[in-house]
PDB file with SEQRES, HELIX, SHEET and CRYST1 records, atoms N, CA, C and O in Angstrom:
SEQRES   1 A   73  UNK UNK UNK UNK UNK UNK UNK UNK UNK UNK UNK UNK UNK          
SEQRES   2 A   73  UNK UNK UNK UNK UNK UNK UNK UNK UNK UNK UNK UNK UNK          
SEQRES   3 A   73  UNK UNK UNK UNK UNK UNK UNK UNK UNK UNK UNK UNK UNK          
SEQRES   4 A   73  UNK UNK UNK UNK UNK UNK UNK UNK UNK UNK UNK UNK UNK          
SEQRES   5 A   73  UNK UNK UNK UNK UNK UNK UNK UNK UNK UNK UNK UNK UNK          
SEQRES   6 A   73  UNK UNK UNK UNK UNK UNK UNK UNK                              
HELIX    1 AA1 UNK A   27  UNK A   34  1                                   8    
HELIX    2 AA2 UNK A   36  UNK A   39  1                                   4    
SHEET    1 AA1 3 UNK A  14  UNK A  16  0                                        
SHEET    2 AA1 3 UNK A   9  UNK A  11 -1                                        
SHEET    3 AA1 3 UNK A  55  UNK A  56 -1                                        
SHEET    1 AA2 4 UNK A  59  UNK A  64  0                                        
SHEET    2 AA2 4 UNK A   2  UNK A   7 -1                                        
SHEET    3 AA2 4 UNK A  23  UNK A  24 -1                                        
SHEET    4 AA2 4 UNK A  71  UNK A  72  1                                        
CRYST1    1.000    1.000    1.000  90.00  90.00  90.00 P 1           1          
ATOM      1  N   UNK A   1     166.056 123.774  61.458  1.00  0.00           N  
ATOM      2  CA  UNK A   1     165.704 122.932  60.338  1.00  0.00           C  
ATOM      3  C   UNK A   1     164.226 123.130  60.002  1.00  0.00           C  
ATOM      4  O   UNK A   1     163.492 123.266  60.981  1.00  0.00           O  
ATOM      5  N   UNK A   2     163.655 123.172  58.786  1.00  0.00           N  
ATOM      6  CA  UNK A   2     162.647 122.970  58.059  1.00  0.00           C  
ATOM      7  C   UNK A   2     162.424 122.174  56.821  1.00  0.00           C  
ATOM      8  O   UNK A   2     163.244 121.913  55.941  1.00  0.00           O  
ATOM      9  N   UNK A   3     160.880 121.754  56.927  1.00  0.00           N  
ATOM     10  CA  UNK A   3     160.681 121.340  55.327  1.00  0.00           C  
ATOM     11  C   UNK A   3     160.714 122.445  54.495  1.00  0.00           C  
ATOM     12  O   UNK A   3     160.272 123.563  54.764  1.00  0.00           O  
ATOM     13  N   UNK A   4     161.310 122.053  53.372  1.00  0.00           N  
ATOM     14  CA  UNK A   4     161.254 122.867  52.553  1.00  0.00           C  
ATOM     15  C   UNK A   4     160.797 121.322  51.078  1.00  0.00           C  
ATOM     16  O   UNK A   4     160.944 120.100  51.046  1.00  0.00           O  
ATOM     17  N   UNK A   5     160.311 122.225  50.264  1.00  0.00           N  
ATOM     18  CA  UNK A   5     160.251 121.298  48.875  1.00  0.00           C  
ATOM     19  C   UNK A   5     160.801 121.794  47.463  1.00  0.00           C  
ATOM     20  O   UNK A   5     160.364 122.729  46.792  1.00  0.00           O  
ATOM     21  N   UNK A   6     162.116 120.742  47.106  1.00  0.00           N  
ATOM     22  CA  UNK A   6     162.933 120.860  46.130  1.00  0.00           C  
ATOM     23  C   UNK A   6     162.420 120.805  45.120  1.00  0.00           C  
ATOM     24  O   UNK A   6     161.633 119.863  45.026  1.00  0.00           O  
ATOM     25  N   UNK A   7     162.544 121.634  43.980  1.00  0.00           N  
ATOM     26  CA  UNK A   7     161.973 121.575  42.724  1.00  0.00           C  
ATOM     27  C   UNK A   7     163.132 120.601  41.959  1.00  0.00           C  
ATOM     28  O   UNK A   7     164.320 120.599  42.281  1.00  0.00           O  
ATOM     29  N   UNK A   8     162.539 119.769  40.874  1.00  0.00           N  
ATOM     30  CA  UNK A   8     163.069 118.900  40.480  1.00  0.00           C  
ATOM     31  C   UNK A   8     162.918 118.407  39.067  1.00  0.00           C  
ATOM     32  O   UNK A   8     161.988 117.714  38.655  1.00  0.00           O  
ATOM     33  N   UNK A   9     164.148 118.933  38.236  1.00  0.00           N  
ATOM     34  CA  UNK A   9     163.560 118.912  36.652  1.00  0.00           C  
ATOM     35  C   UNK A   9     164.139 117.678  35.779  1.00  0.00           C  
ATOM     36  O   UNK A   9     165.329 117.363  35.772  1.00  0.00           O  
ATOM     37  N   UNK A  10     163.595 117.332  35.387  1.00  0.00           N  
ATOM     38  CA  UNK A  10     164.556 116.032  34.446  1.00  0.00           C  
ATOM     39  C   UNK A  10     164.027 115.977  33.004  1.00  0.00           C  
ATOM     40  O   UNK A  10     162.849 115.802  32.692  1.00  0.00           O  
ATOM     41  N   UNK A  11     165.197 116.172  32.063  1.00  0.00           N  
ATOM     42  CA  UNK A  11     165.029 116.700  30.726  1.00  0.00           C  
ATOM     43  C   UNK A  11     165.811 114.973  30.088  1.00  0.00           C  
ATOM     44  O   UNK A  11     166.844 114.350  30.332  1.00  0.00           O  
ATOM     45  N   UNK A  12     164.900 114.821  29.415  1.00  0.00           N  
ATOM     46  CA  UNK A  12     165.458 113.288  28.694  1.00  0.00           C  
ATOM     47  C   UNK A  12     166.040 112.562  29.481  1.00  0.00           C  
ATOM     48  O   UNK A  12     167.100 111.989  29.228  1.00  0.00           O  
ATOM     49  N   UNK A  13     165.366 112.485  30.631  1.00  0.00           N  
ATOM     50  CA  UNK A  13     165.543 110.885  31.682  1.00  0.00           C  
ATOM     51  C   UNK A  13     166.642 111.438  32.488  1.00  0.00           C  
ATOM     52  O   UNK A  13     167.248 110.649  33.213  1.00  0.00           O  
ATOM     53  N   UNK A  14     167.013 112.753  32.471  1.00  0.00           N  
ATOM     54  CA  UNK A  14     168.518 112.866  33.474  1.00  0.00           C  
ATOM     55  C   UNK A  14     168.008 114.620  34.371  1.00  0.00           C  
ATOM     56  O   UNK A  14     167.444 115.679  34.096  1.00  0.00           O  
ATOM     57  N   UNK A  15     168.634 113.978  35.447  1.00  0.00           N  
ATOM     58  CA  UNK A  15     168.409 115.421  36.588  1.00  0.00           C  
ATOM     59  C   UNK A  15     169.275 116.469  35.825  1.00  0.00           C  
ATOM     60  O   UNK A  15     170.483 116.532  35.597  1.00  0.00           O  
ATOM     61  N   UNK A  16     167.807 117.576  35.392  1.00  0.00           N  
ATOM     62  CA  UNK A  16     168.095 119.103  35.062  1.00  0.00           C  
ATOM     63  C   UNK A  16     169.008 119.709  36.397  1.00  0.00           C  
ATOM     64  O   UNK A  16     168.175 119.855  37.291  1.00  0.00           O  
ATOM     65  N   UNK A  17     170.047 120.027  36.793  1.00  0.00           N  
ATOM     66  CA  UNK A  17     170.504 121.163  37.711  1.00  0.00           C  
ATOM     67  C   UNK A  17     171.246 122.306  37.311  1.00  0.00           C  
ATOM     68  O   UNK A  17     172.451 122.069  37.219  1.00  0.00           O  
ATOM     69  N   UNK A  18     170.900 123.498  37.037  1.00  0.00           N  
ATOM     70  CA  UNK A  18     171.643 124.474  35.931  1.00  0.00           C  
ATOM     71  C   UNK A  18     172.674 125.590  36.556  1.00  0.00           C  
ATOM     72  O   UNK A  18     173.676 126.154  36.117  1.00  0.00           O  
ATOM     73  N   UNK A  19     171.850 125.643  37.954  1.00  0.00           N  
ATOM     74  CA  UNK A  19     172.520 126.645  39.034  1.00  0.00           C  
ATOM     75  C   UNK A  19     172.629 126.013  40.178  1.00  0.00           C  
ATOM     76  O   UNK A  19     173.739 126.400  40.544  1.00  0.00           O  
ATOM     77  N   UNK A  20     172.139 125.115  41.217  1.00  0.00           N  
ATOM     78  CA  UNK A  20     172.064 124.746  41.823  1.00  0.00           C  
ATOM     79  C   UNK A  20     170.610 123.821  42.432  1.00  0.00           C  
ATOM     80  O   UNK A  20     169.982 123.300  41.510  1.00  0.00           O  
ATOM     81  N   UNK A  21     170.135 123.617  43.589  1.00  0.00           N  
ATOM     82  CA  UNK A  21     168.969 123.392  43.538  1.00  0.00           C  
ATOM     83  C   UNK A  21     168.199 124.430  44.024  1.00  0.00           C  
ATOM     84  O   UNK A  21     168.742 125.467  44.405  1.00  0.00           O  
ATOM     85  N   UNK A  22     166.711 124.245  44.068  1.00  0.00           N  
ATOM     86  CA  UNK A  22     166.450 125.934  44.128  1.00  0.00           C  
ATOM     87  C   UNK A  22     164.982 124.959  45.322  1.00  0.00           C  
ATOM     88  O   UNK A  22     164.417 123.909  45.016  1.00  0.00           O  
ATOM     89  N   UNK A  23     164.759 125.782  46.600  1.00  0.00           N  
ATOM     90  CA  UNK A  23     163.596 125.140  47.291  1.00  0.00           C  
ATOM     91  C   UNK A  23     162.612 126.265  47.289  1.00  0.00           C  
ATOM     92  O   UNK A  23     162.811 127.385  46.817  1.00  0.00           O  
ATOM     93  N   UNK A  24     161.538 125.839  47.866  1.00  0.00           N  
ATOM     94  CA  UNK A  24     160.535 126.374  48.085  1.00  0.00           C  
ATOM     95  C   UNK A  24     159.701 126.305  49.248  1.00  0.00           C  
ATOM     96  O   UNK A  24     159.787 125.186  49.753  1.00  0.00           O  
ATOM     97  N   UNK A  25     158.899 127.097  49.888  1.00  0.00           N  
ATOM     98  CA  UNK A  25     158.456 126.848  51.274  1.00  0.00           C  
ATOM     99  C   UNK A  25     157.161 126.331  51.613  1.00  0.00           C  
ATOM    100  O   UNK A  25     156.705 125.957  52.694  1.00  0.00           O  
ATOM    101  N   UNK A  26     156.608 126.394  50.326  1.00  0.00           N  
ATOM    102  CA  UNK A  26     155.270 125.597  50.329  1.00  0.00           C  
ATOM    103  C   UNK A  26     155.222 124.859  48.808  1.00  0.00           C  
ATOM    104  O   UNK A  26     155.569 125.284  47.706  1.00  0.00           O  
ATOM    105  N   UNK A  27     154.789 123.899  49.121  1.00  0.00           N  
ATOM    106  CA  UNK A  27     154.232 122.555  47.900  1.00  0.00           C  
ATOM    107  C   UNK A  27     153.616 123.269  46.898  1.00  0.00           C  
ATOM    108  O   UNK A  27     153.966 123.084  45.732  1.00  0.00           O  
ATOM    109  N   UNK A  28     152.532 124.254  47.247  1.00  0.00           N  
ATOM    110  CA  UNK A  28     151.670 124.663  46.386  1.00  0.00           C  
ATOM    111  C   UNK A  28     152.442 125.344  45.687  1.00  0.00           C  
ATOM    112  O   UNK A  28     152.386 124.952  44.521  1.00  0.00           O  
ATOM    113  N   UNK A  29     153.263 126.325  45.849  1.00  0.00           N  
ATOM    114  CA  UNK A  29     154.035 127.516  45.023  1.00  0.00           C  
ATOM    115  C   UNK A  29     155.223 126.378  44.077  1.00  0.00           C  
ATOM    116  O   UNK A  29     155.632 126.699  42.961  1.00  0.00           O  
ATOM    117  N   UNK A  30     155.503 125.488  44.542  1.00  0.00           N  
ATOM    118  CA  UNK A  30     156.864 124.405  44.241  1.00  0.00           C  
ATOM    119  C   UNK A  30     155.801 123.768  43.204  1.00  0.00           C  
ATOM    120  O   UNK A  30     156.293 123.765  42.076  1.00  0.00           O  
ATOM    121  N   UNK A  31     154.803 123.355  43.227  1.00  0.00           N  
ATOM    122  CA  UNK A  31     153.971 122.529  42.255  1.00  0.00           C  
ATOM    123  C   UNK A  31     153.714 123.547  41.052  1.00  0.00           C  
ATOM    124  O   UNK A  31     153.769 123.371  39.835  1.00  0.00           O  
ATOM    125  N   UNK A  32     153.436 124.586  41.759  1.00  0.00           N  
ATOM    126  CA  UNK A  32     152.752 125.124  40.406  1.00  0.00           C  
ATOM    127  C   UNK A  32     154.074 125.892  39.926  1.00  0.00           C  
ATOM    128  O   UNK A  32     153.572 126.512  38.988  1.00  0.00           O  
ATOM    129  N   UNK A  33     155.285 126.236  39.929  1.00  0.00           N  
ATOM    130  CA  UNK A  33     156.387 125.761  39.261  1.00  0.00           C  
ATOM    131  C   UNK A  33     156.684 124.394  37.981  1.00  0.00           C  
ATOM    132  O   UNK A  33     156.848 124.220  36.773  1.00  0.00           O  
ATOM    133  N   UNK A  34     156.630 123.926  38.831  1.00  0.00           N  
ATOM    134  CA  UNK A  34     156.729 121.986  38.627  1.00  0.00           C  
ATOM    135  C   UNK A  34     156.007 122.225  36.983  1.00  0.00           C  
ATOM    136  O   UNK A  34     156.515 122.191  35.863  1.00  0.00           O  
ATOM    137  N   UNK A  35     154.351 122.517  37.546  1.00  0.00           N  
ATOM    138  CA  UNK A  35     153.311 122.502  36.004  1.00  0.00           C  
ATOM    139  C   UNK A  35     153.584 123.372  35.123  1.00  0.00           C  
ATOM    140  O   UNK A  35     153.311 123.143  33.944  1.00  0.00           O  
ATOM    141  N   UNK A  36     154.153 124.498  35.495  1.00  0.00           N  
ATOM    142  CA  UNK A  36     154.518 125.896  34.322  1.00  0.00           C  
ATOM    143  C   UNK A  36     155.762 125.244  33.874  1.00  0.00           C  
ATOM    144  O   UNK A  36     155.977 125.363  32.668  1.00  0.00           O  
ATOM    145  N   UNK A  37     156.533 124.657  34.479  1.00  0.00           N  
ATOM    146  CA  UNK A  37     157.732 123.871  33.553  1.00  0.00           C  
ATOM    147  C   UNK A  37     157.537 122.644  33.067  1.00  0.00           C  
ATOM    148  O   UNK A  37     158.580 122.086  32.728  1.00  0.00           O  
ATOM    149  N   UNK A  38     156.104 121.756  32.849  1.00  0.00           N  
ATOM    150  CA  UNK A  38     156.234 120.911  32.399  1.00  0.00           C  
ATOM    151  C   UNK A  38     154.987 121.268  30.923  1.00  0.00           C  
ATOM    152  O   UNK A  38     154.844 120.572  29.918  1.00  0.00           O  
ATOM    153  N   UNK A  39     154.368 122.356  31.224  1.00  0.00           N  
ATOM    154  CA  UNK A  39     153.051 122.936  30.233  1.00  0.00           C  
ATOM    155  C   UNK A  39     153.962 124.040  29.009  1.00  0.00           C  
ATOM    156  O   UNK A  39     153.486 124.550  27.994  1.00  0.00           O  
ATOM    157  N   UNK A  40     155.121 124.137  29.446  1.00  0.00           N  
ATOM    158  CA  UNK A  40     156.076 125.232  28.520  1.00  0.00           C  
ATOM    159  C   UNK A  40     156.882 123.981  27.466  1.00  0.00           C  
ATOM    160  O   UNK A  40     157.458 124.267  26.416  1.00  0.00           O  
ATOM    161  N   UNK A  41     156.777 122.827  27.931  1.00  0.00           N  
ATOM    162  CA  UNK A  41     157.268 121.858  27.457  1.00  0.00           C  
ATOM    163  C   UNK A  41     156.364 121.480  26.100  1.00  0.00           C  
ATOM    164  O   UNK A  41     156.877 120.790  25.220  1.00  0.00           O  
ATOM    165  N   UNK A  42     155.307 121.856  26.007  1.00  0.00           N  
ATOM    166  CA  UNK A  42     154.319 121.969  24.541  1.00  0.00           C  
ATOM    167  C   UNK A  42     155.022 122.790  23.260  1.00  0.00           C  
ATOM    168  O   UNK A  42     155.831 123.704  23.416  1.00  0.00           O  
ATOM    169  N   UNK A  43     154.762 122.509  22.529  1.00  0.00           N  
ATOM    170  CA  UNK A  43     155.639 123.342  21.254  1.00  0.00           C  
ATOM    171  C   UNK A  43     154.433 123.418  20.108  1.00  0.00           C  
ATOM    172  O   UNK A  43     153.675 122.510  19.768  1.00  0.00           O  
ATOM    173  N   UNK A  44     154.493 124.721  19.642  1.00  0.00           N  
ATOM    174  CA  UNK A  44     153.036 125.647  18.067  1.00  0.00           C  
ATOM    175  C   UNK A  44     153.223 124.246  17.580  1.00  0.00           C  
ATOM    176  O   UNK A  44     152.224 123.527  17.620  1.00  0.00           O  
ATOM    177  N   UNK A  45     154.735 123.564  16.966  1.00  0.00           N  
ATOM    178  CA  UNK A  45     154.531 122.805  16.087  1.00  0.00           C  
ATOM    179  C   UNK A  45     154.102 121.275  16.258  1.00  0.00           C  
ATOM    180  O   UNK A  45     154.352 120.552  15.293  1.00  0.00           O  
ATOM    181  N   UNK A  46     153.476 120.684  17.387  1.00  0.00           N  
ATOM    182  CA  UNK A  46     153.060 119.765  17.322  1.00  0.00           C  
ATOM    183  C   UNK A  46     151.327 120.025  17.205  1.00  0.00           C  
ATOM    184  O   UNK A  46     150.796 121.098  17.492  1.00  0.00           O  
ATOM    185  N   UNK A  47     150.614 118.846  16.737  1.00  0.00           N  
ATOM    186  CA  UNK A  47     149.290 118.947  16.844  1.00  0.00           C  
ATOM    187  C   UNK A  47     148.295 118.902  18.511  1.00  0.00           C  
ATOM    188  O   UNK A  47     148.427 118.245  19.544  1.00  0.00           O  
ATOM    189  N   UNK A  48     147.227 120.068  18.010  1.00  0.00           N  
ATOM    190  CA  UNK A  48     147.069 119.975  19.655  1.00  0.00           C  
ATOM    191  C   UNK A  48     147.833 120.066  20.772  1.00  0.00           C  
ATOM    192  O   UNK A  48     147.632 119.401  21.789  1.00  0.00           O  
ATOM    193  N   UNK A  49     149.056 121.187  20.569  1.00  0.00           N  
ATOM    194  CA  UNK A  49     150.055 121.075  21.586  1.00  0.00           C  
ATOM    195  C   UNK A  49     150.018 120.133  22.899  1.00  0.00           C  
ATOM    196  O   UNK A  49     149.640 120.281  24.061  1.00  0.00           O  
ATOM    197  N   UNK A  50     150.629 119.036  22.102  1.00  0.00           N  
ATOM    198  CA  UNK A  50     150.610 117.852  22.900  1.00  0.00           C  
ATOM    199  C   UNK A  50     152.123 118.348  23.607  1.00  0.00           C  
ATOM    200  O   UNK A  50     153.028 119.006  23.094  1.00  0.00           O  
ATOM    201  N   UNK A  51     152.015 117.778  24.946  1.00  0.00           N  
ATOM    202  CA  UNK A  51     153.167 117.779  25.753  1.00  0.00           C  
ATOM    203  C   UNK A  51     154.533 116.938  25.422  1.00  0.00           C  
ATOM    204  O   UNK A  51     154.408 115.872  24.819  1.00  0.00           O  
ATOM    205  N   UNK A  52     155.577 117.306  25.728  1.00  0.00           N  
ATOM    206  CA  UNK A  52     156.629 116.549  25.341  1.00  0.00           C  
ATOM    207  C   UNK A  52     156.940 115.504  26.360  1.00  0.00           C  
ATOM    208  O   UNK A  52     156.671 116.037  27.436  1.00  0.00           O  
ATOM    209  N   UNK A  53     157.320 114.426  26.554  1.00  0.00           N  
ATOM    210  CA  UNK A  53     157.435 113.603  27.642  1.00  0.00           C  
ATOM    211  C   UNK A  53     158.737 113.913  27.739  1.00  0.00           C  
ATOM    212  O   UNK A  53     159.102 113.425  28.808  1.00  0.00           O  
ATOM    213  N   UNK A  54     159.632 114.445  27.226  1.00  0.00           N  
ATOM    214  CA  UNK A  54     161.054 114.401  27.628  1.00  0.00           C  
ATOM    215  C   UNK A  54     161.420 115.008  28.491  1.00  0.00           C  
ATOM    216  O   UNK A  54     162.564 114.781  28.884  1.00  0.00           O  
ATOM    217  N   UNK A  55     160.485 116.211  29.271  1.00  0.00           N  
ATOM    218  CA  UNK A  55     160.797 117.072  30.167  1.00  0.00           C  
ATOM    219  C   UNK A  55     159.237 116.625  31.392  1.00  0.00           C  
ATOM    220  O   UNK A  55     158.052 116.551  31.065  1.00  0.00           O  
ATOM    221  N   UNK A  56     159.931 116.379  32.957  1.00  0.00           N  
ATOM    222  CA  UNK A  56     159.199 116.639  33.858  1.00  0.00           C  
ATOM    223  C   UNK A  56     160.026 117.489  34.280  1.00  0.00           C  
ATOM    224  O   UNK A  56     161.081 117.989  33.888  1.00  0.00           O  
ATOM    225  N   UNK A  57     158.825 117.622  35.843  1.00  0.00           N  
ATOM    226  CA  UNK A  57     159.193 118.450  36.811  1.00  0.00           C  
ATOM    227  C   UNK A  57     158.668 117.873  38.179  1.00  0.00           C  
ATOM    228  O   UNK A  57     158.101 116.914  37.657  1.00  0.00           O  
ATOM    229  N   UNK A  58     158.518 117.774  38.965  1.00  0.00           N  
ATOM    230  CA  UNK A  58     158.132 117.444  40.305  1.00  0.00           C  
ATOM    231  C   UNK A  58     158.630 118.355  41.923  1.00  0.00           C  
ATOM    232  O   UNK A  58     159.505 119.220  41.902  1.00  0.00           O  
ATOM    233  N   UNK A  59     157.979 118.000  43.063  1.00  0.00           N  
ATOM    234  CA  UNK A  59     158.221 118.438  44.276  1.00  0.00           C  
ATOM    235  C   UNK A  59     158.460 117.442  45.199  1.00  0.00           C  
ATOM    236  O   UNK A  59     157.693 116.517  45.464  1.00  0.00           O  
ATOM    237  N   UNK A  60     159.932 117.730  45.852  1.00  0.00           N  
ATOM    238  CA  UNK A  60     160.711 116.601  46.763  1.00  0.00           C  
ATOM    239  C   UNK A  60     160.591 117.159  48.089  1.00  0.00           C  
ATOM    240  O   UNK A  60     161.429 118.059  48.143  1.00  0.00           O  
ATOM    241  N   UNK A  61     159.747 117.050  49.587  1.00  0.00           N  
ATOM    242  CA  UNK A  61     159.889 117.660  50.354  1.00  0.00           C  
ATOM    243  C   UNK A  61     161.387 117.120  51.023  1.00  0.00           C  
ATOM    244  O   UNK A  61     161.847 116.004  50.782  1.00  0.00           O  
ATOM    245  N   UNK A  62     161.850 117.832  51.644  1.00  0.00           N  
ATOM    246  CA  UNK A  62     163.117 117.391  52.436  1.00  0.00           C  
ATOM    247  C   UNK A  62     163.021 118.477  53.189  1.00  0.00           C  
ATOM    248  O   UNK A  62     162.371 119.468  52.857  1.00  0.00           O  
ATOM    249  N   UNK A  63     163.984 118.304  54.780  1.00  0.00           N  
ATOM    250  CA  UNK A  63     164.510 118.921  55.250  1.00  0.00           C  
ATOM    251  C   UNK A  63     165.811 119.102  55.360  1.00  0.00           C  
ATOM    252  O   UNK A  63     166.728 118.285  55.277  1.00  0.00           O  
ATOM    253  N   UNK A  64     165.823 120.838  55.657  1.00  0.00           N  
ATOM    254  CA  UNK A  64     167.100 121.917  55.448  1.00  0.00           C  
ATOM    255  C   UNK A  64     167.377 122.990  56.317  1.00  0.00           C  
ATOM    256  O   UNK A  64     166.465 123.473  56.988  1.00  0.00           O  
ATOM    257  N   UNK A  65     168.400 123.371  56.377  1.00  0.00           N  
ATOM    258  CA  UNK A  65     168.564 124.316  57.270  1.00  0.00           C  
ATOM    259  C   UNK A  65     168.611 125.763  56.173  1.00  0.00           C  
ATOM    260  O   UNK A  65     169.257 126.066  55.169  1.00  0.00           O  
ATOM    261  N   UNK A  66     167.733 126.295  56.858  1.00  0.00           N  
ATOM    262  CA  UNK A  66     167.230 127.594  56.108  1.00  0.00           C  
ATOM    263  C   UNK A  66     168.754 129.060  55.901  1.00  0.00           C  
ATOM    264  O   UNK A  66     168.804 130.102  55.247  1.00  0.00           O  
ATOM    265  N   UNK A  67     169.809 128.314  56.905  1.00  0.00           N  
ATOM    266  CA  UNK A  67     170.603 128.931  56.910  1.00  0.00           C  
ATOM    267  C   UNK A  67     172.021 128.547  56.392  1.00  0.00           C  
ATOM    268  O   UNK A  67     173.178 128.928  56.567  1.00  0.00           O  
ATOM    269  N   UNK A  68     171.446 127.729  55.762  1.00  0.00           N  
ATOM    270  CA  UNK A  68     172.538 127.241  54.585  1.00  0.00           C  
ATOM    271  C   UNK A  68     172.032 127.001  53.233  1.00  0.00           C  
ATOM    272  O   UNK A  68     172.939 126.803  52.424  1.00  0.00           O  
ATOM    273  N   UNK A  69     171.085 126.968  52.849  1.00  0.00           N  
ATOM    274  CA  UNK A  69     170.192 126.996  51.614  1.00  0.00           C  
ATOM    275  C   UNK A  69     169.533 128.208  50.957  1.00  0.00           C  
ATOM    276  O   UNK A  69     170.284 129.100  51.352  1.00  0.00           O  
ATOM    277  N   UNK A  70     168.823 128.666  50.380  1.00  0.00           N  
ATOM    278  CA  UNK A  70     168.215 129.526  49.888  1.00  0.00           C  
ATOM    279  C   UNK A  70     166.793 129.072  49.875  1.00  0.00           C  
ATOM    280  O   UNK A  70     166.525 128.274  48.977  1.00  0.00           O  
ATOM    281  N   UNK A  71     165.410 129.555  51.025  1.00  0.00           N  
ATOM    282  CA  UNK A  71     164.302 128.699  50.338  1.00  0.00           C  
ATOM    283  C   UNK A  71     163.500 129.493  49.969  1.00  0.00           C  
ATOM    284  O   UNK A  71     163.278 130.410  50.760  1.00  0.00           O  
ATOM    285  N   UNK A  72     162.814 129.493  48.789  1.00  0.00           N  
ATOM    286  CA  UNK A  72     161.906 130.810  48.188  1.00  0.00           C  
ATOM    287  C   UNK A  72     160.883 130.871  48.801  1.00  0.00           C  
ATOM    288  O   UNK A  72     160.650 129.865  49.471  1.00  0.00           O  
ATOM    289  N   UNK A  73     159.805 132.043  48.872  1.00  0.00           N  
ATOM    290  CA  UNK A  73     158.560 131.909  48.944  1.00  0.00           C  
ATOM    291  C   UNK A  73     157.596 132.046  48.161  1.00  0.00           C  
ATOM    292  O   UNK A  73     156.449 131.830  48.552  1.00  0.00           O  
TER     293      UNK A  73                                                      
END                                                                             
């Protein structure tokens, strides 16, 4: 068993899961995920590409067994 940290997307108030869940082996690499999916969430056509609130992202540490999961690096 290890920590691993779940990436975690929620698009208009409801858990994004498209393929499955996807982990990661460090916070830092899982966060800065997290921010590239919540900074892509800006759109040309608003002013000052203001962010959309309808889409986060976050990092859930949990533990997993590395041999039943997939955890990235």
């Amino acid at each position: 068993m290890v920590v691993a940290f779940l990436l975690v997307v929620v698009v208009d108030g409801e858990v994004h899961n498209a393929n499955g869940d996807v982990y990661w082996n460090s916070i830092v690499t899982c966060s800065h995920y997290a921010n590239w999916i919540e900074s892509t969430a800006e759109t040309w056509q608003t002013p000052w590409f203001e962010e959309q609130i309808q889409i986060q992202a976050y990092c859930v540490p949990q533990i997993v067994n590395p041999e039943e999961v997939k955890v990235f690096k």
